[in-house]
N, C-alpha and C positions, 0 to 999 in steps of 0.2 A: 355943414356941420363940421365944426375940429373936432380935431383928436382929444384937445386938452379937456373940451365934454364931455365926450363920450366916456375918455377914461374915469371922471368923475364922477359921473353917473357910474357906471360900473362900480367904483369904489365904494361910493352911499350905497349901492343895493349890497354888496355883501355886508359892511359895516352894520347894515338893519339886519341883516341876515345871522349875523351872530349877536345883534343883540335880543335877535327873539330866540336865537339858541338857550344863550342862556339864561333867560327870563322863563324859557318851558322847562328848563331843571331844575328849577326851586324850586322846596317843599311846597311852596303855593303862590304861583305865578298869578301876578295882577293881568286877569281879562281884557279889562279897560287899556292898558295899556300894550299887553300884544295885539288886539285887536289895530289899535292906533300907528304901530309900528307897523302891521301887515298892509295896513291901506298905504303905507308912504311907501312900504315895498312895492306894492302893487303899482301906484301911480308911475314908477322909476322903471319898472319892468314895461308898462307899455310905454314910455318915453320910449327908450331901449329900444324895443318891436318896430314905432313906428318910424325911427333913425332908419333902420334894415337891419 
């Protein structure tokens, strides 16, 4: 695995990570799409995990 991955994945998970920030601070955040952001979080985070 490179570096230049990893550090990308790293990049896209916080990138999702403030985009579900502030999608939870609006008067009335679309479910549908935090939910949809969380699972592409989540898929990036066990990429991540199963890297080491």
């Amino acid at each position: 695995m490179n570096m230049s991955h990893l550090s990308a994945l790293k990049s896209r998970h916080a990138d999702l990570d403030a985009k579900i920030a502030n999608e939870e601070r609006r008067p009335a955040p679309d479910v549908g799409l935090l939910a949809q952001l969380k699972k592409q979080k989540l898929k990036i985070k066990e990429e991540l995990f199963a890297i080491g």
